[in-house]
Every structure is written in structure tokens, then in C-alpha cells.
C-alpha positions as CSV (number, residue, x, y, z in Angstrom):
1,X,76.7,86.5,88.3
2,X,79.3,83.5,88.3
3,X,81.7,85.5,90.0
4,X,79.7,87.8,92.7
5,X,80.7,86.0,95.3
6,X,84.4,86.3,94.8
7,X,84.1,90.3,94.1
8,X,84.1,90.8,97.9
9,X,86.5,88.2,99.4
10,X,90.4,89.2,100.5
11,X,93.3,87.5,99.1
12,X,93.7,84.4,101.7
13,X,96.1,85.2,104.6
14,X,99.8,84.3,104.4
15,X,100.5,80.7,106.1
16,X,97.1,78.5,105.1
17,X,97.4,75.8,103.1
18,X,97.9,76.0,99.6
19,X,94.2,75.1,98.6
20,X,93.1,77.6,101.1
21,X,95.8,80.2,100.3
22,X,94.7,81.6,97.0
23,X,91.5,81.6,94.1
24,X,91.1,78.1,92.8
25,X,88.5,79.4,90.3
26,X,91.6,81.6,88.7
27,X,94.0,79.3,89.1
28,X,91.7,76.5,87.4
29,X,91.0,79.3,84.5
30,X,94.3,79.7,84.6
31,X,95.4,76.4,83.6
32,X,92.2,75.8,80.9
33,X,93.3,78.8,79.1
34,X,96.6,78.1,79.0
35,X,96.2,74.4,78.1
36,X,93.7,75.2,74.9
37,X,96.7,77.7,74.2
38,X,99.5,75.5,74.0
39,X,97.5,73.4,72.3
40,X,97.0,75.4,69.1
41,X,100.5,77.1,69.6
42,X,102.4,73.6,68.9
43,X,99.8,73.0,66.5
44,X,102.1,73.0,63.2
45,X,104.4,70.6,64.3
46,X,101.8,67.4,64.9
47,X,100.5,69.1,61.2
48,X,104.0,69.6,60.1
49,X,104.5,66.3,58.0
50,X,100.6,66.5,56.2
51,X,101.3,70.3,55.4
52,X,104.9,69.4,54.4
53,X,104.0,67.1,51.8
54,X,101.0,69.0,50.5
55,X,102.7,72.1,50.2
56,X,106.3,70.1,48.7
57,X,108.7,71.7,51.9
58,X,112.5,71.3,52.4
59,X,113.5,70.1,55.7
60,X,115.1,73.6,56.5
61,X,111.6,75.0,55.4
62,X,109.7,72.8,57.7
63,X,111.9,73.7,60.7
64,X,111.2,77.3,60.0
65,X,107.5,76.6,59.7
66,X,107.0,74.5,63.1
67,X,109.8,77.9,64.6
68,X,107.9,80.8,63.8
69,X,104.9,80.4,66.3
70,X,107.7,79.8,69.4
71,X,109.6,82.9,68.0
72,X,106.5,85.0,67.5
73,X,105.0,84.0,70.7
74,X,108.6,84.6,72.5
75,X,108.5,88.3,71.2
76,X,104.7,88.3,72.3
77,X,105.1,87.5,75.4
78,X,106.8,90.5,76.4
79,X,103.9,92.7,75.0
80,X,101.8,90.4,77.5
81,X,103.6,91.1,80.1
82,X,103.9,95.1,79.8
83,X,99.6,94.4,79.6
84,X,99.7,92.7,82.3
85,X,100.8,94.9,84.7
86,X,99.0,98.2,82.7
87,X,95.2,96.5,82.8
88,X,95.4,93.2,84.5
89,X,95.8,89.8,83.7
90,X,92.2,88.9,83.0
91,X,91.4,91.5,79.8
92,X,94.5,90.9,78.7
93,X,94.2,87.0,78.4
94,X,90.5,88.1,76.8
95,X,92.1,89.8,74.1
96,X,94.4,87.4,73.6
97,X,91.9,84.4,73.1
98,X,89.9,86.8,70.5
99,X,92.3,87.5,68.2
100,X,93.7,83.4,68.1
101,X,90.5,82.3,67.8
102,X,89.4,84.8,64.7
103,X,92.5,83.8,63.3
104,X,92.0,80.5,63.3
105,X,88.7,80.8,61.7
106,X,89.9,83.3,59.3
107,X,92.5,80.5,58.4
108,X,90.4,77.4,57.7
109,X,87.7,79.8,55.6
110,X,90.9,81.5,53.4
111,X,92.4,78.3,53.3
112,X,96.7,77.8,53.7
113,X,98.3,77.4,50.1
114,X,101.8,78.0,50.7
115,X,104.9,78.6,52.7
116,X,104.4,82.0,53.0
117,X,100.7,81.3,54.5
118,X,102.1,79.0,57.3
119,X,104.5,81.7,58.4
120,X,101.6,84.5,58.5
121,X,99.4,81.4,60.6
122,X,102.8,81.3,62.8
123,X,102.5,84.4,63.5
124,X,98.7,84.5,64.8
125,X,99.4,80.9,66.7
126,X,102.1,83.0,68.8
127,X,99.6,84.7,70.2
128,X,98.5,81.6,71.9
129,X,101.7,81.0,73.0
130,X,102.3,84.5,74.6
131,X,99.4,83.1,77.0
132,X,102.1,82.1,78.6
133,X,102.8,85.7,80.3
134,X,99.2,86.1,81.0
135,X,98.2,83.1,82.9
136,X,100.9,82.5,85.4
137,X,100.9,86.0,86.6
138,X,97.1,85.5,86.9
139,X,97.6,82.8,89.1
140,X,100.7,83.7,90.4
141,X,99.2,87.0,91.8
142,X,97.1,85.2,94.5
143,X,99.5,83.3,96.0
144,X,102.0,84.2,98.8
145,X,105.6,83.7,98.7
146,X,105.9,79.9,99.9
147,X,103.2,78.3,97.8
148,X,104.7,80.0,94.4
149,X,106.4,76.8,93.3
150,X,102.9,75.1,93.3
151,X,100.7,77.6,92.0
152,X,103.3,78.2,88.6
153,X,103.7,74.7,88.6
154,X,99.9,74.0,88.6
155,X,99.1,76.8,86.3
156,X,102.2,76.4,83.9
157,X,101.0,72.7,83.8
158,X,98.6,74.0,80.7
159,X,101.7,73.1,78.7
160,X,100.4,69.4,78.4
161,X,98.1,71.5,75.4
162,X,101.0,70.1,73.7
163,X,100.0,66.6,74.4
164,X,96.4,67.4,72.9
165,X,97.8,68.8,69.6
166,X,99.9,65.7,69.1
167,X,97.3,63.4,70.2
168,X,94.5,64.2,68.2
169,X,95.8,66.6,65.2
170,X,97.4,64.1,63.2
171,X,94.1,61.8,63.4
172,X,91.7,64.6,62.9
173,X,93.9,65.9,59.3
174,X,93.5,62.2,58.1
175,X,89.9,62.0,58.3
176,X,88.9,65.9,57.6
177,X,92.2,67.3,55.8
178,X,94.5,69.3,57.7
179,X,93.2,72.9,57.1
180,X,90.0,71.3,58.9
181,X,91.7,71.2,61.8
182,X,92.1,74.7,62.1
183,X,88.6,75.5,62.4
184,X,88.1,72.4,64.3
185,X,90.4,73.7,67.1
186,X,87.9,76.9,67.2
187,X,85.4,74.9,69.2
188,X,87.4,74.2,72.6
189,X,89.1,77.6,72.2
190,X,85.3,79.3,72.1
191,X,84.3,76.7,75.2
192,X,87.3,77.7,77.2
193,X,87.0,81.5,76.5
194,X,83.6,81.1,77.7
195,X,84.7,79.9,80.8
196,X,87.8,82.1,81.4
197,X,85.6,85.1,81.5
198,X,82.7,83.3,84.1
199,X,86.0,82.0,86.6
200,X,88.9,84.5,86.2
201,X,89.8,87.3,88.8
202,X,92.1,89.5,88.7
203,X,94.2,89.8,92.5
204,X,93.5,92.3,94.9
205,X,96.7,94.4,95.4
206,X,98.0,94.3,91.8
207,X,100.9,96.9,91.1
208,X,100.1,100.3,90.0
209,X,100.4,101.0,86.2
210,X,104.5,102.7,85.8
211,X,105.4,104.3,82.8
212,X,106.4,102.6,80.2
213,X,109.9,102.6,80.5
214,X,109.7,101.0,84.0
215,X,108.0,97.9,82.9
216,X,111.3,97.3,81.4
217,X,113.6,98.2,84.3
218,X,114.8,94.6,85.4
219,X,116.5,94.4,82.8
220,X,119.3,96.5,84.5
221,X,119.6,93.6,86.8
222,X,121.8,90.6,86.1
223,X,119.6,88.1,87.8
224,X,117.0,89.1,85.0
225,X,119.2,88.0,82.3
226,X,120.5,84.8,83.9
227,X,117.0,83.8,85.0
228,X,116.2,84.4,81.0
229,X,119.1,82.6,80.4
230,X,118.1,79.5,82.5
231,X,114.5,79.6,81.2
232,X,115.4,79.7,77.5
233,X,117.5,76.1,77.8
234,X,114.3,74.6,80.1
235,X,111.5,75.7,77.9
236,X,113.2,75.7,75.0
237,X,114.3,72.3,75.0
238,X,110.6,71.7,76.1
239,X,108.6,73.5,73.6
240,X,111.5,72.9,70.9
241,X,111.0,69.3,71.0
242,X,107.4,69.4,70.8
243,X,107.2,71.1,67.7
244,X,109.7,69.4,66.4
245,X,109.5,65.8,67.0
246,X,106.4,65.0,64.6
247,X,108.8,65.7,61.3
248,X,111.8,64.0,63.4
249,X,109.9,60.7,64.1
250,X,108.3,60.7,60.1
251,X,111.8,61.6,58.5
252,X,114.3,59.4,60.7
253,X,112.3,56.3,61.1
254,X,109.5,56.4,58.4
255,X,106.9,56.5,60.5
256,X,103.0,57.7,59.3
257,X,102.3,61.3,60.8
258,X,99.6,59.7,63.3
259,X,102.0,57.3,64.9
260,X,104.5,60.0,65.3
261,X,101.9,62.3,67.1
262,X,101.3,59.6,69.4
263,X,105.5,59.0,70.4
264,X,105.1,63.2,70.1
265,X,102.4,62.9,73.0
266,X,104.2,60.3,74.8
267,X,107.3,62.3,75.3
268,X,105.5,65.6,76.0
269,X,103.1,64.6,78.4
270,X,106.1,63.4,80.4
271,X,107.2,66.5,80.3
272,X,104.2,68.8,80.7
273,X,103.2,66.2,84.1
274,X,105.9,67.0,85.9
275,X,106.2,70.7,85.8
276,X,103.9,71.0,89.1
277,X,106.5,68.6,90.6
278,X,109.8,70.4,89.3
279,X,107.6,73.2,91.6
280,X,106.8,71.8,94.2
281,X,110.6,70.1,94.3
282,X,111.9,73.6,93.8
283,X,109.8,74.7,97.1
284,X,111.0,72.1,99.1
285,X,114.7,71.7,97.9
286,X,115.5,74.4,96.5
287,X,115.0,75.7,92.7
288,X,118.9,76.2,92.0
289,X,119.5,72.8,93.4
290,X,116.7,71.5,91.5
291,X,118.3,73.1,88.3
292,X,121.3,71.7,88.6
293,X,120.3,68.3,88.5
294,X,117.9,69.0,85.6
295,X,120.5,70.4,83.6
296,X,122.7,67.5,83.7
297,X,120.2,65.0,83.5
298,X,118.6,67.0,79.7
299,X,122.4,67.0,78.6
300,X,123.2,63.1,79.0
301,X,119.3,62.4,77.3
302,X,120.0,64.7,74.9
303,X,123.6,63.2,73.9
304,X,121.9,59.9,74.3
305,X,118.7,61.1,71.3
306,X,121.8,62.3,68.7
307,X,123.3,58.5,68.8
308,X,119.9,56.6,68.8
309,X,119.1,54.2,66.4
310,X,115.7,52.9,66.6
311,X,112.5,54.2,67.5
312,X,112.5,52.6,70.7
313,X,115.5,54.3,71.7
314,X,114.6,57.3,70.7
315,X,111.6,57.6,72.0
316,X,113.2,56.5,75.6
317,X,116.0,58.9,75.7
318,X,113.5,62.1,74.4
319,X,111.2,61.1,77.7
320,X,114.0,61.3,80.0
321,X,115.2,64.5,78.7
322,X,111.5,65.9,78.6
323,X,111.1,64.8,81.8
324,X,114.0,67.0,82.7
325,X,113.4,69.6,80.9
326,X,109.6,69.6,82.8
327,X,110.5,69.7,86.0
328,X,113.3,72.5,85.2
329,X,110.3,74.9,83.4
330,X,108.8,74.8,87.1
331,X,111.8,75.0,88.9
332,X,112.6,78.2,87.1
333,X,109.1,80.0,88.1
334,X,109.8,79.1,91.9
335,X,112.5,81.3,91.4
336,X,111.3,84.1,89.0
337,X,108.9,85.6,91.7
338,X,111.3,85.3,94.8
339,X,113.7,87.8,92.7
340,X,111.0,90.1,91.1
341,X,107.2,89.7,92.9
342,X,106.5,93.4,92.2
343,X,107.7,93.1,88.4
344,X,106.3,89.3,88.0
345,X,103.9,90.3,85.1
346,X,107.2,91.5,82.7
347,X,109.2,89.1,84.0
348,X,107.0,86.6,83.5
349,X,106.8,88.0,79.9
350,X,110.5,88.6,79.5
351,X,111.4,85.3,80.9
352,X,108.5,83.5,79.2
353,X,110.2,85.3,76.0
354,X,113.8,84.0,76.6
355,X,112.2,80.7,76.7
356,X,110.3,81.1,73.3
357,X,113.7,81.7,71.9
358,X,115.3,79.0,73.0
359,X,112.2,76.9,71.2
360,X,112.9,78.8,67.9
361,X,116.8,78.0,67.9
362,X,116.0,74.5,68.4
363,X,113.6,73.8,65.7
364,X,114.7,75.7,63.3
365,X,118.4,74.3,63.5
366,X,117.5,70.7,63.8
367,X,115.7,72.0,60.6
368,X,119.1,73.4,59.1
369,X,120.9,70.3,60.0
370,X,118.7,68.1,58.4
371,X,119.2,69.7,55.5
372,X,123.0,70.6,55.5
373,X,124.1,67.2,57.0
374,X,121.2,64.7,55.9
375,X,121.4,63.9,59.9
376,X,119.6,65.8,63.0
377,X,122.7,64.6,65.2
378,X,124.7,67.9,65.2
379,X,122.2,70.0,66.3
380,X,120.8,67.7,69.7
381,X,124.6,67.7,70.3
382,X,124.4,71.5,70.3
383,X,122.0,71.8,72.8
384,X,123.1,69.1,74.8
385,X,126.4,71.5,75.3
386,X,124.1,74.2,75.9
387,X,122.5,72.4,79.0
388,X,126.0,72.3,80.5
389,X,127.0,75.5,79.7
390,X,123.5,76.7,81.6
391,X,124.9,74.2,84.9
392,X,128.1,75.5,85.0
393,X,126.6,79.5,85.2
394,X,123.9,78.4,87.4
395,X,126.3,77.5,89.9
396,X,128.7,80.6,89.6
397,X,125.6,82.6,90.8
398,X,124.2,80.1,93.3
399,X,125.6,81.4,96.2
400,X,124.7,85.4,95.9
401,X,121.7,84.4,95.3
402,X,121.5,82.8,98.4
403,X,123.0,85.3,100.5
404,X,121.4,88.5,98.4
405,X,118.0,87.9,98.1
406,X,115.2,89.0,100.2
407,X,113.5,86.1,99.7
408,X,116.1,83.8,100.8
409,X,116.3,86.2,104.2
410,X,112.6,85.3,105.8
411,X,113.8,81.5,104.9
412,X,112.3,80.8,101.2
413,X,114.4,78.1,99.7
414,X,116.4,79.7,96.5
């Protein structure tokens, strides 16, 4: 069997290098699954302007459309993380794949003839994105305290998903139709599911299963809700754009759906490179000083996007603030297990779930303003504010976190 050889080995001894510290078949399974995740979770939003006009959609209507797989998935994600840590990573990333896969299938054979049917699809596509809480604890799990930046980073990197949806979607729904796509996307879903189960292993040493009111006992911490908090402006802004910036490119500057994929993929693959490096930066630096220059650096971008003119602009500003936003999504997960290693599968989901949130409230309220104010200015402003607001808390909690945690005793970088 694929795996035999790994059923016997011990988790790698604290201090080797970080190749030689953990599982590279998990952490490569880790990264495929979550990559063909992503890719299908976004999906809507490189879809968004072919479905909009087929199906005759307000702006506000389209925001909620391209919204509802990041909320769903946000909400998800904690039900991932609870499974997690009750039957391990691995079946739980199995289930998972099933049910997005069948409901993709189901999808292109039923066919999607209204509003109504994008939300239900929405709702099966945040199942994708709940991946999120399955596959960095998967990763994470084999890897000891100093190499945690990396092995998020690396595994987390399966965002760039995002890049595939935007690349090839819009091209695909011009020569097939866009409900083809749906059962299109079955194919590399099947293939990677295929190879999730021959290269996956769950971690020796995993936490016993608690009762089920423990899984949710960080939450009487504060350093769970500011690390939500932090994660929520980072990803958000991340996965926010990406679903939203195929309808922002058509209705601002005209532009076909296929084009606007392709400034889509530009500005998230940007983003989605450089969350190994906002880890590894995090490891080396710090992740709270590494914060608090992505947090400025997203808010100036993000002022910059809500007075751009032309495409070119636009397109510039949104790859500096994704490039910010990237390397804060890893910068966050160097900290995330420092605080809570024994609880890293529900944090991971609770965090992961904060994040989703954040997503939801972008889309949908650049949706909203669209709609209220004929202009998408108000609401990049908004979050542009909110990037500050995140600096200015993340530095009133710098220091206990410094001098409290455990982690930041034995000489970890916080």
C-alpha cells in the first residue's frame, strides 16, 4: 500500500531541518486538497458576471451570490475543526471532498435556474472552503514549534486555487456554458481525492477526543478573539477580493468576463505566492511585527483601489494590497499554534471561520454599495479603516503576548 511505509515511522525529532522535520507526503496532500478546494470555493465570482447576466441579477444580488460560499464556509469551518480533533484530519478532509464533489455533479445534471439555486450551490461550495480547517491542522500537526510558520505557509499556500478559478473558469463558460463548468471542475476534484487518500497521514500524538463543550473552550480566552479578529481583516480582504473582483473589473471598466478573470488571477496569485513567505517572515521576524506592517501597507492599497481610475491603476493598487493581505494570512498562522498547539484543530476552524466572515462582509457590501451609491468607493474605504483599526489593537496586545506566552519563553519569535 502507498502509505505502508509511513505507518511505522515517528514524527521527526525537534531541531532537523524543515524538509526533514515533518511528512512531506501530508504536507504535499495537504496543499493539493486545499488548492482544488479553493478553487471551486471562489468559483462563483470568476462565474459571477456569465451567471449574472443569464439569470438578470442586481448588483446587491451578485454580491450576495459571490458571499454566500465565504459565509457558509466561515460557519463550516468550525464544524471542521470540532472533526478534526474528534476523528482526525484525514477522514475528515475525505468527507469533505465527497460531499463537494457530489454536489457539484448534482449541480451541472439539475442545472442552476435562479437566484435562489446559486445561494443553495453557495452553500455546498462552502464546504470546499471549510477545507481550510482540515488541511493546515493536517500539516500543521507534524511539525514542531519553529518550523510552524513554514509548514501553514506552505500548506495554506492551496489558496492560489483562487488563481485557477479565475484563470480558467471564465474561458471554459465561453466555450461550454457556465453550468458546464460545474461538472467540469468534478474531474481535478475526483484526481485530487484520489491522491489525498494514497498520501495523507494523520500525526502521531494527536489530542484525545474532549467533550464537546471543550472543543469550544478558547473561546474564554482573549487571545482567541483577537487572533479571530486579526485573521478576519487578512483573509477577508484576501478571499473578499477574489470573489469579488471579476463583477468589479466587468462593471467599473467594461471589461469581457475572460479579461477580468485574468486581472482576477493576476492580483490573487500575488497574493496566494506569498503566504509561505508572510510565514516564513513571521518565523524569522516576528508575526506581530510582521502584522503590523501588513496592516498598514493593505490600508494605503486599499484607499489607493477606492480613488482609481483606470484599469491599470486598479489593477496595481489591488496587487499591492493582495500582496499584503498574503503575507498577513501566514503571518497569522505562525502565531495561531504558538498560543493554542493542543487546541490547533478548533482554532484553526474558529479562526479560519473569523476569516470567512470577514470575506462575506466584503463582498456582499461592495455589492450593497454598488447598488445604493452607483460607486464601489465607500465600501474599500470601509475596510481600508478596518485595517487600521486591526494595527492599532494589534499593537495594544503586542507586548503581553510577548511576555505571557509560553512559546515566546523557550525563544519562539511572537
Amino acid at each position: 500500500m502507498a502509505t505502508a511505509y509511513w505507518e511505522d515511522q515517528d514524527r521527526p525529532a525537534k531541531g532537523d531541518g524543515f524538509w526533514s522535520a515533518g511528512h512531506k507526503p501530508t504536507l504535499i496532500a495537504a496543499f493539493l486538497y486545499f488548492d482544488l478546494a479553493f478553487m471551486v470555493w471562489v468559483m462563483l465570482g470568476p462565474l459571477g458576471p456569465d451567471i449574472a447576466a443569464s439569470l438578470g441579477l442586481t448588483p446587491a444580488q451578485k454580491g450576495l451570490m459571490v458571499a454566500t460560499p465565504t459565509l457558509a464556509g466561515a460557519i463550516l469551518r468550525v464544524v471542521n475543526g470540532l472533526l478534526v480533533d474528534r476523528i482526525g484530519p484525514k477522514r475528515s478532509g475525505a468527507i469533505s471532498q465527497l460531499i463537494v464533489i457530489a454536489g457539484l455533479f448534482t449541480a451541472w445534471l439539475t442545472g442552476v435556474t435562479s437566484f435562489a439555486g446559486t445561494l443553495a450551490l453557495g452553500v455546498v461550495l462552502g464546504f470546499a472552503g471549510a477545507s481550510f480547517a482540515i488541511a493546515l491542522p493536517l500539516a500543521s500537526r507534524w511539525y514542531p514549534p519553529e518550523h510552524q510558520g513554514k509548514a501553514m505557509g506552505i500548506a495554506g499556500m492551496g489558496n492560489s486555487g483562487t488563481v485557477l478559478a479565475a484563470l480558467f473558469a471564465p474561458g471554459l463558460a465561453h466555450l461550454f456554458g457556465w453550468n458546464a463548468v460545474l461538472g467540469l471542475a468534478c474531474i481535478p476534484l475526483v484526481l485530487v481525492f484520489v491522491a489525498y487518500m494514497l498520501m495523507a497521514k494523520d500525526a502521531p500524538g494527536a489530542p484525545a477526543p474532549k467533550k464537546l463543550a471543550a472543543y469550544l473552550e478558547p473561546l474564554r480566552t482573549v487571545d482567541a478573539w483577537w487572533l479571530m479578529l486579526f485573521y478576519s481583516v487578512t483573509f477577508g480582504g484576501f478571499v473578499g477580493l477574489a470573489a469579488s473582483l471579476p463583477i468589479y473589473f466587468t462593471d467599473q471598466f467594461g471589461l469581457t468576463a475572460v479579461m477580468a478573470g485574468y486581472c482576477t488571477a493576476a492580483c490573487v496569485f500575488a497574493g496566494s505566492l506569498v503566504r509561505p513567505l508572510g510565514g516564513a517572515l513571521a518565523d524569522r521576524i516576528g508575526g506581530v511585527k510582521a502584522l503590523s506592517i501588513v496592516y498598514l501597507v493593505a490600508a494605503a492599497a486599499l484607499a489607493g483601489v477606492s480613488a482609481a481610475h483606470t484599469v491599470g491603476a486598479a489593477l496595481a493598487t489591488f496587487v499591492v494590497a493582495m500582496l499584503a493581505l498574503g503575507t498577513g494570512n501566514g503571518s497569522v498562522f505562525q502565531l495561531v499554534p504558538q498560543r493554542f498547539r493542543a487546541e490547533i484543530g478548533v482554532m484553526t476552524g474558529l479562526v479560519g471561520m473569523a476569516g470567512g466572515i470577514g470575506g462575506f462582509y466584503l463582498s456582499s457590501s461592495l455589492g450593497f454599495a454598488k447598488q445604493f451609491s452607483g460607486s464601489y468607493q465607500s465600501g474599500f474605504l470601509v475596510f481600508a479603516g478596518l485595517c487600521l483599526l486591526a494595527f492599532v489593537a494589534l499593537a495594544g496586545v503586542k507586548r503581553r503576548w510577548r511576555r505571557d506566552w509560553e512559546a515566546a519563553k523557550t525563544g519562539v519569535r511572537i
